[in-house]
N, CA and C atoms as a LAMMPS dump frame, in Angstrom:
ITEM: TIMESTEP
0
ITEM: NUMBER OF ATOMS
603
ITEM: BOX BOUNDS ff ff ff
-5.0000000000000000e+02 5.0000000000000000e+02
-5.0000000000000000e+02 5.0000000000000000e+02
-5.0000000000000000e+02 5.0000000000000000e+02
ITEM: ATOMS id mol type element x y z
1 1 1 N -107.827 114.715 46.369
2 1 2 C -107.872 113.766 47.485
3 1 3 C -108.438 114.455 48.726
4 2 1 N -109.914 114.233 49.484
5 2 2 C -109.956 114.435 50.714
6 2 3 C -108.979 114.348 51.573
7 3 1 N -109.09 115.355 52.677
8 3 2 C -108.625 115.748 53.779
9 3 3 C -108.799 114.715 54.691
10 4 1 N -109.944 114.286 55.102
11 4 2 C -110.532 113.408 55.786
12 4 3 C -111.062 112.174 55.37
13 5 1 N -110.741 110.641 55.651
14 5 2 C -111.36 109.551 55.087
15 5 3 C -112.345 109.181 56.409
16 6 1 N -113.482 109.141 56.963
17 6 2 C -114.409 108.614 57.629
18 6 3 C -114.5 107.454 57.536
19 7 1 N -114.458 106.251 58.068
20 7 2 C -114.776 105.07 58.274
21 7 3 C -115.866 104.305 59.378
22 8 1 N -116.801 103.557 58.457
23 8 2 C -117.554 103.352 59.588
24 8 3 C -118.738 102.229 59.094
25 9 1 N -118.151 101.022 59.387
26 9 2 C -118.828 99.998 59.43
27 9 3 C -120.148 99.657 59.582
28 10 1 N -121.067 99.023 59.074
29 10 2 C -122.306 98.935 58.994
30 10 3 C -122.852 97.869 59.43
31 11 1 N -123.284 97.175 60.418
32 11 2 C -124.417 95.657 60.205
33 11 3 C -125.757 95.512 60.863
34 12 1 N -126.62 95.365 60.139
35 12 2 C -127.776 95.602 61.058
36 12 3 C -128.117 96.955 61.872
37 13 1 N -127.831 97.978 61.007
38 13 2 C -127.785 99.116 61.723
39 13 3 C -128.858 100.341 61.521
40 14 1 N -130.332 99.87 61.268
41 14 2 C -131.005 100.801 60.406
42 14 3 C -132.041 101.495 61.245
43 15 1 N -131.894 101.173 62.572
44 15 2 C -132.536 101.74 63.753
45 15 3 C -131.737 103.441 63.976
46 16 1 N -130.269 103.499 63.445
47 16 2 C -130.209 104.86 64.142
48 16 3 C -129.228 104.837 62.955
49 17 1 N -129.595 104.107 61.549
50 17 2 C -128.061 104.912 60.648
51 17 3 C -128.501 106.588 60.055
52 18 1 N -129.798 106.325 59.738
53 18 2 C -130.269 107.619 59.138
54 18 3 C -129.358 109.279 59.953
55 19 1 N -129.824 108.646 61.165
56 19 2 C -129.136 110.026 61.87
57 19 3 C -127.678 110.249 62.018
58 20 1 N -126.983 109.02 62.156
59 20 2 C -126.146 108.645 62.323
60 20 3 C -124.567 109.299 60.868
61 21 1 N -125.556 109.294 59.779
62 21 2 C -124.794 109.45 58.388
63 21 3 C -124.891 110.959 58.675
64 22 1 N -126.64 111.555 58.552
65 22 2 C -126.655 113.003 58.485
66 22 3 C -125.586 113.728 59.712
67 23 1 N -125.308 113.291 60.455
68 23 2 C -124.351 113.81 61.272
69 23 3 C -123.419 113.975 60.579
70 24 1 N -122.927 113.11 59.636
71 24 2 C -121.631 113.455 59.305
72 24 3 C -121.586 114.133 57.797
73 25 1 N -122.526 114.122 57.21
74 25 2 C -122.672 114.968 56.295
75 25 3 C -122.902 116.297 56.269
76 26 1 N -123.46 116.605 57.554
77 26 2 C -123.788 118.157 58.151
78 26 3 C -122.495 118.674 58.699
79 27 1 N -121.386 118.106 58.716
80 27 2 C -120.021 118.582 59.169
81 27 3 C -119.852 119.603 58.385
82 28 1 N -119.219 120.68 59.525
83 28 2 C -118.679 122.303 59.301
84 28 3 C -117.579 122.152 58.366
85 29 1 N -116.828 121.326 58.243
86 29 2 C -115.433 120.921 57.607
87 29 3 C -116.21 120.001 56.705
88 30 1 N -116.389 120.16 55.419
89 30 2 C -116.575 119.669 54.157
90 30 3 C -115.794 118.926 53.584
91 31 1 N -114.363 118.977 53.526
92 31 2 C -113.483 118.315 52.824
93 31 3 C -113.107 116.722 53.356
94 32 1 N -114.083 115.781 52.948
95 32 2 C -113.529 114.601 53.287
96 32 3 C -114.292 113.553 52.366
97 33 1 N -114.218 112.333 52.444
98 33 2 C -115.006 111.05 51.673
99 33 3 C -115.094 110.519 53.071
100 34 1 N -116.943 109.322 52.815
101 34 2 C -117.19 108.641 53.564
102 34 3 C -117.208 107.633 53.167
103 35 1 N -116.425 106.343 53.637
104 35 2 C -116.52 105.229 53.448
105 35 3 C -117.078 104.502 54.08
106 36 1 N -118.539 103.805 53.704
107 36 2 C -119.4 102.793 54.47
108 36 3 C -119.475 101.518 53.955
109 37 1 N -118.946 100.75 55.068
110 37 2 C -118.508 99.421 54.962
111 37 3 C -119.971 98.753 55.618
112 38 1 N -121.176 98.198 54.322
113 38 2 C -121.967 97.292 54.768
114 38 3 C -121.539 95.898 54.837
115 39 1 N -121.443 95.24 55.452
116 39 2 C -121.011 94.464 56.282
117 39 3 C -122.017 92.955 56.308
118 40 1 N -122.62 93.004 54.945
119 40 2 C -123.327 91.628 55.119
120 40 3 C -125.35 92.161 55.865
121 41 1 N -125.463 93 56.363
122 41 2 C -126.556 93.384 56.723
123 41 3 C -128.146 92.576 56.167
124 42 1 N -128.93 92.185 57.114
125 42 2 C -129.525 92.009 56.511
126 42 3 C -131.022 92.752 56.612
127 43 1 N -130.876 93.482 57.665
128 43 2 C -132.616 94.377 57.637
129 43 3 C -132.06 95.343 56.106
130 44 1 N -132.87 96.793 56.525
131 44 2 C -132.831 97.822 55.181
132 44 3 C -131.146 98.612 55.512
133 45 1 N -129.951 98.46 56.398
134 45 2 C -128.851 99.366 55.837
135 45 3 C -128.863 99.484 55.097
136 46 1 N -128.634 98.54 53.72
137 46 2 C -127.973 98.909 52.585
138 46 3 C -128.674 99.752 51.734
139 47 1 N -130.472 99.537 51.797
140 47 2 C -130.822 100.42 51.003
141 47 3 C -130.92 101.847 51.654
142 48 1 N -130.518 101.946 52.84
143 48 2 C -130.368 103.423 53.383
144 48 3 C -128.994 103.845 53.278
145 49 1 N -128.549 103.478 53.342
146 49 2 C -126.687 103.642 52.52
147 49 3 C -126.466 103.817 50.755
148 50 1 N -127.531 103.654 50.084
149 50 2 C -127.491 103.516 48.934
150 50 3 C -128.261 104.863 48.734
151 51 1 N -129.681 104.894 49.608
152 51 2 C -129.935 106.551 49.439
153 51 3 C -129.367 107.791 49.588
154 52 1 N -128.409 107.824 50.478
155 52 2 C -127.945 108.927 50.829
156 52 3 C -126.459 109.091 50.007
157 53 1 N -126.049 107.79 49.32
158 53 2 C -125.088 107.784 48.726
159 53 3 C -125.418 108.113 47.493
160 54 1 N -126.713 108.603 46.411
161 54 2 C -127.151 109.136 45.541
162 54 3 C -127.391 110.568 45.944
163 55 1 N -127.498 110.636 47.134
164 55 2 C -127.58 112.547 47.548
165 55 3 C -125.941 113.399 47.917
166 56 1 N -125.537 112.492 47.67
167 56 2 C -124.198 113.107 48.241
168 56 3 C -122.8 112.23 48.233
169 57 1 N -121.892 112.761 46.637
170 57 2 C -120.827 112.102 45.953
171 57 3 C -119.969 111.411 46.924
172 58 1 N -119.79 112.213 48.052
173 58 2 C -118.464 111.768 49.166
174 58 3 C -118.704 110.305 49.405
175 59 1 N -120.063 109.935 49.563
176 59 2 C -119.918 108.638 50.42
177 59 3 C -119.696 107.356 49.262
178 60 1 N -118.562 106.487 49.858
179 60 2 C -118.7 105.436 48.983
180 60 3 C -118.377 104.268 49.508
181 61 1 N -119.591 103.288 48.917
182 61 2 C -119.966 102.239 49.369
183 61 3 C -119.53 101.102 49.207
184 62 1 N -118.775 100.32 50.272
185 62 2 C -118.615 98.923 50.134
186 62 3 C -119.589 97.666 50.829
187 63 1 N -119.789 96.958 49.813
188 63 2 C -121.254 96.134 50.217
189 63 3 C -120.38 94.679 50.106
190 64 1 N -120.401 94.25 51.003
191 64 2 C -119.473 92.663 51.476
192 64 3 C -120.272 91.497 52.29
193 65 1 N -119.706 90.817 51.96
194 65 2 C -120.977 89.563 52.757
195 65 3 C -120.304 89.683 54.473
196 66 1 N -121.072 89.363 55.59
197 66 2 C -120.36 89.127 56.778
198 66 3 C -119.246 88.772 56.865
199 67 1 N -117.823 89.743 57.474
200 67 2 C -116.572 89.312 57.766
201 67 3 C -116.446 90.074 59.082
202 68 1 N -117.397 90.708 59.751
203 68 2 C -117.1 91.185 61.438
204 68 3 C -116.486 92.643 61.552
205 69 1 N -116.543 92.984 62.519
206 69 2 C -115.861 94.451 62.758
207 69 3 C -114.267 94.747 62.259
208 70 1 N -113.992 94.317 62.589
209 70 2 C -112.481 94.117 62.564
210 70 3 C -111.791 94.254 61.128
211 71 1 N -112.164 93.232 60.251
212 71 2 C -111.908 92.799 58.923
213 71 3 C -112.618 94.412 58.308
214 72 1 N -113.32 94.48 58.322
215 72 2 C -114.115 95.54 57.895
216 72 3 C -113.391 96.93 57.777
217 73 1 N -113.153 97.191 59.756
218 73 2 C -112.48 98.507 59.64
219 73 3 C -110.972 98.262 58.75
220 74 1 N -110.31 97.137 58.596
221 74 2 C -109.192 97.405 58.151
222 74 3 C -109.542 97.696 56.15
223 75 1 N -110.519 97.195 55.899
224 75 2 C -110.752 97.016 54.506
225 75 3 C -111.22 99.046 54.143
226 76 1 N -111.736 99.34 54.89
227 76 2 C -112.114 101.257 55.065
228 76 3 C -110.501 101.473 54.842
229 77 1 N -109.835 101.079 56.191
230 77 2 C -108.196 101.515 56.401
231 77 3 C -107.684 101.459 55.056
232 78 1 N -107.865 100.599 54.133
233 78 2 C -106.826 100.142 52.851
234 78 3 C -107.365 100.701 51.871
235 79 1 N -109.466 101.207 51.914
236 79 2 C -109.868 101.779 50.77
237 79 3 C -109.354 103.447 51.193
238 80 1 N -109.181 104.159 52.487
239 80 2 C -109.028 105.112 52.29
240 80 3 C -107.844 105.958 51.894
241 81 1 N -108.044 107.328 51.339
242 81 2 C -107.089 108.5 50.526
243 81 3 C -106.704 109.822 51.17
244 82 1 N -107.4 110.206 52.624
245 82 2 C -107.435 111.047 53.168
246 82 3 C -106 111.088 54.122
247 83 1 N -105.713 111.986 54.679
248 83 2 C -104.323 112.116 55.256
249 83 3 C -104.717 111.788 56.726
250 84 1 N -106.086 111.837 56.901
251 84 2 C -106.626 111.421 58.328
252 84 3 C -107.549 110.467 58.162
253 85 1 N -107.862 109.642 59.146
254 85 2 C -108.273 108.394 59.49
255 85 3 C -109.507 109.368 60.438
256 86 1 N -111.254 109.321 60.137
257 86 2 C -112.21 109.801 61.297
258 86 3 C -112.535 108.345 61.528
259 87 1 N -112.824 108.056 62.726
260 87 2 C -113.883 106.631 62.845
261 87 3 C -114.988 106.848 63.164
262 88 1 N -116.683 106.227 62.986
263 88 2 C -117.885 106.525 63.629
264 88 3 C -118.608 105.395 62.721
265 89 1 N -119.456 104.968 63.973
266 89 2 C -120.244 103.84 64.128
267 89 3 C -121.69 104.496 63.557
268 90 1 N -122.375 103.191 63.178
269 90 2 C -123.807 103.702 63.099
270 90 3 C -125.335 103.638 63.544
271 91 1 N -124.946 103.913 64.918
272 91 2 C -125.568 104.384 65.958
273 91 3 C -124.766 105.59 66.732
274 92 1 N -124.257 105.921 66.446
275 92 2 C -123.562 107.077 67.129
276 92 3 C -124.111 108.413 66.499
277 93 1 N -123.062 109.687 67.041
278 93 2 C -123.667 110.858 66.374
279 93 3 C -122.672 111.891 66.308
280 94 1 N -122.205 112.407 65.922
281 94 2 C -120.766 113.314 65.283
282 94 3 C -121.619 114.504 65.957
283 95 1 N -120.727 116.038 66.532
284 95 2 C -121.057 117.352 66.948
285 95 3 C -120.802 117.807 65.163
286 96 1 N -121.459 118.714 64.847
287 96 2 C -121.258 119.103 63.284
288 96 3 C -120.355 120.225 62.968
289 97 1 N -119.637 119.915 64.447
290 97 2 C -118.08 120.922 64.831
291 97 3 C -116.904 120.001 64.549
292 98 1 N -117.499 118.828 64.84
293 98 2 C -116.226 117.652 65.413
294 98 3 C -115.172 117.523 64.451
295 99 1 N -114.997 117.537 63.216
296 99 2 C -114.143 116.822 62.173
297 99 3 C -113.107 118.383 62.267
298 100 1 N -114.085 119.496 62.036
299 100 2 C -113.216 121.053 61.901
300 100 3 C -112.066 121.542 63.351
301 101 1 N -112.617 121.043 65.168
302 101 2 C -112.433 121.171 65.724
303 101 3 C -111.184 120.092 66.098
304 102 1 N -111.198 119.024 65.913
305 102 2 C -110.16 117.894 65.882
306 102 3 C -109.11 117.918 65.138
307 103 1 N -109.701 118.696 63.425
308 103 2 C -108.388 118.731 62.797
309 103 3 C -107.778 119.78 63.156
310 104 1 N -108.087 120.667 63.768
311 104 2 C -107.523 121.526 64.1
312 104 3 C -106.337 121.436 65.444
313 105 1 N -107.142 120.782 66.243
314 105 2 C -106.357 120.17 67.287
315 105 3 C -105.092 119.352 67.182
316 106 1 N -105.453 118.57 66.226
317 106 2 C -103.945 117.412 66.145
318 106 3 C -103.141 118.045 65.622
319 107 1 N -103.393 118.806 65.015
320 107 2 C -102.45 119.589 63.715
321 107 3 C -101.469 120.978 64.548
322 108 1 N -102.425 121.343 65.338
323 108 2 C -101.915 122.39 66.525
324 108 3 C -101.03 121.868 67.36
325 109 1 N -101.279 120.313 68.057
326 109 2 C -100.912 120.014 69.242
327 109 3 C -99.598 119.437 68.437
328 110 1 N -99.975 118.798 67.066
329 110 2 C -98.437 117.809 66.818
330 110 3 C -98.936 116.703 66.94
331 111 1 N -100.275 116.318 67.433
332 111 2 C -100.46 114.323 67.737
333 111 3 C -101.065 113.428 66.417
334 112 1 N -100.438 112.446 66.622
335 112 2 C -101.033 111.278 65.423
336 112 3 C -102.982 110.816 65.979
337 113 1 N -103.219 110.876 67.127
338 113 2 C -104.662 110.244 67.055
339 113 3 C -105.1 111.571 68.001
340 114 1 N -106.375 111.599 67.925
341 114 2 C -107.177 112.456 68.965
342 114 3 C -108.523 112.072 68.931
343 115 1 N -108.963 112.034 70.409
344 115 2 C -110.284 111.772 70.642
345 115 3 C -110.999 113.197 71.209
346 116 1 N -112.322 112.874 72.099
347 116 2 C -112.614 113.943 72.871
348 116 3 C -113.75 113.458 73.765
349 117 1 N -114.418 114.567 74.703
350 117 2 C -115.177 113.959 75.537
351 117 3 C -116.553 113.748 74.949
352 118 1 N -117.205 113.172 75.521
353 118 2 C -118.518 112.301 74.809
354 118 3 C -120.153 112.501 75.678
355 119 1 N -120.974 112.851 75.345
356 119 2 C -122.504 112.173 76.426
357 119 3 C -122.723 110.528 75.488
358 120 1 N -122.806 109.795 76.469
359 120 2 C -123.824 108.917 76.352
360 120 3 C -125.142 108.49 76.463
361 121 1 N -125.863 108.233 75.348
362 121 2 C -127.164 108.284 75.503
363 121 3 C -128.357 107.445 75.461
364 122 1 N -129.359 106.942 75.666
365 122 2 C -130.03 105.855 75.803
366 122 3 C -130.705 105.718 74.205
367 123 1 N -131.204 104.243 74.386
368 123 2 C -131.865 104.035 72.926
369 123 3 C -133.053 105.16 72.281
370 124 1 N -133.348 105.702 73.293
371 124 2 C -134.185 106.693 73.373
372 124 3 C -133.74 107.946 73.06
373 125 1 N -132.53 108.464 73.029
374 125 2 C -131.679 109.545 72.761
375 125 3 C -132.225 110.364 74.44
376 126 1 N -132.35 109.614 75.306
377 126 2 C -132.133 110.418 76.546
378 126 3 C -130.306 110.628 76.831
379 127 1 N -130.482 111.208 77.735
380 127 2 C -128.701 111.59 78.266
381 127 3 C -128.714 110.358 79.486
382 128 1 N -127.726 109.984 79.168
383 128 2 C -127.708 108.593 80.418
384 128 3 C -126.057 109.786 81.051
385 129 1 N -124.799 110.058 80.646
386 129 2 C -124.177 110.39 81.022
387 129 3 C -123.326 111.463 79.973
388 130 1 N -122.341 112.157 80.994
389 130 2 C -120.933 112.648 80.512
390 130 3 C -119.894 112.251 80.61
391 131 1 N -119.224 111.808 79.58
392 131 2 C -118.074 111.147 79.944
393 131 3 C -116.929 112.261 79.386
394 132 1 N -115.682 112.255 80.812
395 132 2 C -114.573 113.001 80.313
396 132 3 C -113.683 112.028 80.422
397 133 1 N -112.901 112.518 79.472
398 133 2 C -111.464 111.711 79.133
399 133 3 C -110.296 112.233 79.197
400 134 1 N -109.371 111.604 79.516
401 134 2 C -108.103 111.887 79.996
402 134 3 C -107.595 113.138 78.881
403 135 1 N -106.854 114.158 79.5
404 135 2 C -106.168 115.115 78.42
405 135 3 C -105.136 115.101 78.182
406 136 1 N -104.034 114.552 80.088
407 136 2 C -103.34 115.114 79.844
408 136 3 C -102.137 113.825 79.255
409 137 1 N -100.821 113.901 78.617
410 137 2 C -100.69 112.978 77.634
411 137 3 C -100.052 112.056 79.031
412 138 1 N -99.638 111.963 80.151
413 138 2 C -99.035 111.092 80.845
414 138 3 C -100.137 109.818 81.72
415 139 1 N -101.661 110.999 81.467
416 139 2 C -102.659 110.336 82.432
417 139 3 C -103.21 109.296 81.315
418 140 1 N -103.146 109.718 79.754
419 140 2 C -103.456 108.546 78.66
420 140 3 C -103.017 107.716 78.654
421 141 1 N -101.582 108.004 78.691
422 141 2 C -100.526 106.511 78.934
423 141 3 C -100.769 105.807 79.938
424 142 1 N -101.337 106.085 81.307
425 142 2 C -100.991 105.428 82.162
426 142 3 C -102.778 104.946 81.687
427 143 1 N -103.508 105.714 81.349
428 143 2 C -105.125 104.768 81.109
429 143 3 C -104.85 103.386 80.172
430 144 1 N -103.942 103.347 79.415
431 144 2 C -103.921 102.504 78.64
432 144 3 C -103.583 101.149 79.392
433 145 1 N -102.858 101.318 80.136
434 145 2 C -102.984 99.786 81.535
435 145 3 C -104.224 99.109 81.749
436 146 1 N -105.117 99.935 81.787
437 146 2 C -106.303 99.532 82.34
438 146 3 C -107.573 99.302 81.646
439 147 1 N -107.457 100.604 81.033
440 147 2 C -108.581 100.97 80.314
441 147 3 C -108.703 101.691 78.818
442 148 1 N -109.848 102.01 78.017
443 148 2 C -109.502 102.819 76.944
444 148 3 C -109.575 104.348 77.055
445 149 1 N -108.84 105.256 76.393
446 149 2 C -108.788 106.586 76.947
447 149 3 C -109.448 107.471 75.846
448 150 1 N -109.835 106.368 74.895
449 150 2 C -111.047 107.083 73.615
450 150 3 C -112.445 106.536 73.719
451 151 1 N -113.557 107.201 73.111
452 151 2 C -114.571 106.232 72.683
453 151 3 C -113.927 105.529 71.267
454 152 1 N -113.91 104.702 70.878
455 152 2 C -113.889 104.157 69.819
456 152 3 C -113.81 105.263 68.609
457 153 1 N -114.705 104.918 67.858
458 153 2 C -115.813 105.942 67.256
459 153 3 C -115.386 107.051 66.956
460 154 1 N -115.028 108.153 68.331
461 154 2 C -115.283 109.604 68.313
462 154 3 C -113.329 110.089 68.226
463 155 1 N -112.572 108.714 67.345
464 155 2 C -111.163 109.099 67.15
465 155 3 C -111.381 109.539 65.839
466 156 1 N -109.786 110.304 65.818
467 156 2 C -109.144 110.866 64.105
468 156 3 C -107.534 109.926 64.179
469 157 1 N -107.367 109.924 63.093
470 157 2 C -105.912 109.269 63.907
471 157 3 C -105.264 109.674 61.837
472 158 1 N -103.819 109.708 62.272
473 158 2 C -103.082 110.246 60.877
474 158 3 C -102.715 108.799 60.124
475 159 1 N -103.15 108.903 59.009
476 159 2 C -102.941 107.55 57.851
477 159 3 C -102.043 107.51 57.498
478 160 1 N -100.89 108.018 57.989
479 160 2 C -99.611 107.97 57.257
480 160 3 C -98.967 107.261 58.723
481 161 1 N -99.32 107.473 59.443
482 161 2 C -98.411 106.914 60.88
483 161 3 C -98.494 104.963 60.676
484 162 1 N -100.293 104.988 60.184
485 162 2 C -100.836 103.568 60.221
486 162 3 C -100.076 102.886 59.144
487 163 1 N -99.945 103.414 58.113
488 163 2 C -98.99 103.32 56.471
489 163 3 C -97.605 102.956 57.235
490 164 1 N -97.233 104.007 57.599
491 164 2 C -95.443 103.846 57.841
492 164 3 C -95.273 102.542 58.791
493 165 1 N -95.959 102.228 59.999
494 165 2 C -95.981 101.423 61.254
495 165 3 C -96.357 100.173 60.77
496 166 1 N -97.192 100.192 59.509
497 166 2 C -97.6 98.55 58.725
498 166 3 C -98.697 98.281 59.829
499 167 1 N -99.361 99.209 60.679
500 167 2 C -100.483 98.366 61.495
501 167 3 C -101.806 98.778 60.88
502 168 1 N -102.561 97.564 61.667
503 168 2 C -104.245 97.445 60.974
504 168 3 C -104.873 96.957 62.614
505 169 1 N -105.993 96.872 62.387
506 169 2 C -106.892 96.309 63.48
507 169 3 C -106.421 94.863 63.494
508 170 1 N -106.554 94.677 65.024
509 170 2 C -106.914 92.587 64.955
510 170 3 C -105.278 92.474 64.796
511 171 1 N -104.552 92.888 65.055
512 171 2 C -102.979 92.635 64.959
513 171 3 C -102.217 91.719 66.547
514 172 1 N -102.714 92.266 67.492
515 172 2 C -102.206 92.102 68.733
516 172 3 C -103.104 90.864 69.369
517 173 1 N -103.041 91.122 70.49
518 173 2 C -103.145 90.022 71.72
519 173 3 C -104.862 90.018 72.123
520 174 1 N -104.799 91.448 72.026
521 174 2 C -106.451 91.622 72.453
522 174 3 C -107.568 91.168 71.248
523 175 1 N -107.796 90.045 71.234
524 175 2 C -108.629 89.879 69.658
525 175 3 C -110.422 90.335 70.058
526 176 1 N -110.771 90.763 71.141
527 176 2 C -112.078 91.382 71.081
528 176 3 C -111.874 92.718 71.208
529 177 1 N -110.696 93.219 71.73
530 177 2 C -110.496 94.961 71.731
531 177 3 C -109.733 95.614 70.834
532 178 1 N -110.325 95.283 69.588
533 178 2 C -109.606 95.412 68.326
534 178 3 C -109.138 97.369 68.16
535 179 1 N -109.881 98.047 69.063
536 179 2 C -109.531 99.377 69.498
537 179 3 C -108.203 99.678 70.426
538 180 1 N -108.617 98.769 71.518
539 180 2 C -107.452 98.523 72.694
540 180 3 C -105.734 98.279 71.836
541 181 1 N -106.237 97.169 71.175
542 181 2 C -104.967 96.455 70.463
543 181 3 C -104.411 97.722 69.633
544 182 1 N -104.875 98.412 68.848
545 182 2 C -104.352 99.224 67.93
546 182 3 C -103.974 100.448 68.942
547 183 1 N -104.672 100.788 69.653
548 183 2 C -104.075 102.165 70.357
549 183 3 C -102.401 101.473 70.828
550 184 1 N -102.421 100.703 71.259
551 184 2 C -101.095 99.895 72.297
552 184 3 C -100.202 99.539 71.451
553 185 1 N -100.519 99.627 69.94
554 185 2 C -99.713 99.258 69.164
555 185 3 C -99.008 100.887 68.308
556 186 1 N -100.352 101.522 68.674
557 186 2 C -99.213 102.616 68.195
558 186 3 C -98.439 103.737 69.045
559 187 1 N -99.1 102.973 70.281
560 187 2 C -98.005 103.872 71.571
561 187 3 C -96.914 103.111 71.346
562 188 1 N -96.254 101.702 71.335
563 188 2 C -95.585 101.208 71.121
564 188 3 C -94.652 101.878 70.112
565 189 1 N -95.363 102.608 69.19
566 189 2 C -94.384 102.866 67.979
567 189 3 C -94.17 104.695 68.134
568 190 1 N -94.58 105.196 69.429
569 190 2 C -94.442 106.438 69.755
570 190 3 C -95.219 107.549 68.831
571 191 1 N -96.439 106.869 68.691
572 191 2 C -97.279 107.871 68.268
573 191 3 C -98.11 109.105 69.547
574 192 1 N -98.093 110.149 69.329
575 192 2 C -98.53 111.427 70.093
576 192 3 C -100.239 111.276 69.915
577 193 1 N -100.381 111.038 71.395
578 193 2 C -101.991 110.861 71.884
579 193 3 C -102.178 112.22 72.5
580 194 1 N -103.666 112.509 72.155
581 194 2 C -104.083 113.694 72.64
582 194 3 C -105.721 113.5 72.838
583 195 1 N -106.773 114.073 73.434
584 195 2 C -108.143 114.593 73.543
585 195 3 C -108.852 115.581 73.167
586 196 1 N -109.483 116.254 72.64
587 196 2 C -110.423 117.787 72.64
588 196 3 C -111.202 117.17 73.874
589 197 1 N -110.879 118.603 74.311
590 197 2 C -111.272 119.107 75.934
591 197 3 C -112.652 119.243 75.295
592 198 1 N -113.579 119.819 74.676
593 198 2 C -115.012 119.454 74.216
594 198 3 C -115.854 118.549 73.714
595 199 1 N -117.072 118.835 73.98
596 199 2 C -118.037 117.714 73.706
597 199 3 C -118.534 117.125 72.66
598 200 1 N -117.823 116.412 71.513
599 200 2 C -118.093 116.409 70.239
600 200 3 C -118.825 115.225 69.733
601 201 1 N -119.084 114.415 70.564
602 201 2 C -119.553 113.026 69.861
603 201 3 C -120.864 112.292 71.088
């Protein structure tokens, strides 16, 4: 059983999946499965999800007609075996430190989810910004009032917390911040939030 289950939804995504996968296949930390949830797509994802899933055993593919973000990530949540939960989108881009540096972190610190700080970048892969995120665990809690204190995406979070707590995405109040809703649901249940102070995603 992988260490790590990756999850990461697919639709219409063939402008930046190519780079998007090799990121996470180039990870320093080897031990995990990728689960890619195509999602109904209709340009070329699937047949670029199907290539790279003949180059490399880890990734495995679920091909579903349109059911939305949400439905999706929870269907990854229920296919995965890993003791950790990675999330990443496909347009995004993983540091090929990130999975080795995070597990290391939660596992050090004691926390059920961890994010870290991020650049954001234009369609162009220019640098539009740096974004830092809260570290310390009282300034997370109090971000959660307002705002989100992860990128999406660039979390790990422990599959046994999500198992024991019975939660999934799309559960709560927030039905477009299907991220928002789940973080609030597992502070609720006193799960240990944390950040990597580095730039991984």
């Amino acid at each position: 059983m992988a260490r790590i289950s990756v999850i990461m939804p697919v639709y219409n995504g063939e402008k930046y999946l190519k780079e998007s996968i090799e990121s996470i296949l180039s990870q320093s930390f080897r031990d995990f499965e990728f689960i890619i949830i195509n999602d109904g797509s209709t340009d070329n994802s699937y047949e670029i999800i199907q290539y790279y899933s003949q180059l490399d055993n880890r990734i495995k593919v679920i091909n579903q007609e349109n059911k939305g973000i949400v439905a999706s990530l929870n269907i990854g949540i229920m296919a995965a075996q890993g003791d950790f939960i990675a999330r990443m989108d496909a347009d995004d881009i993983s540091h090929n430190d990130r999975f080795k540096k995070q597990l290391d972190y939660i596992n050090d610190n004691e926390l059920d989810i961890i994010g870290c700080n991020y650049f954001e970048i234009s369609e162009s892969g220019n640098l539009i910004s740096l974004r830092i995120v809260p570290h310390d665990k009282e300034i997370i809690d109090l971000s959660l009032c307002h705002s989100v204190p992860f990128a999406h995406p660039s979390v790990m979070f422990r599959r046994q917390f999500i198992i024991d707590n019975k939660l999934l995405y799309g559960q709560g109040e927030y039905v477009t911040a299907e991220d928002l809703s789940l973080w609030i649901s597992m502070h609720d249940k006193k799960a240990r939030f944390g950040n990597h102070k580095e730039i991984l995603f």
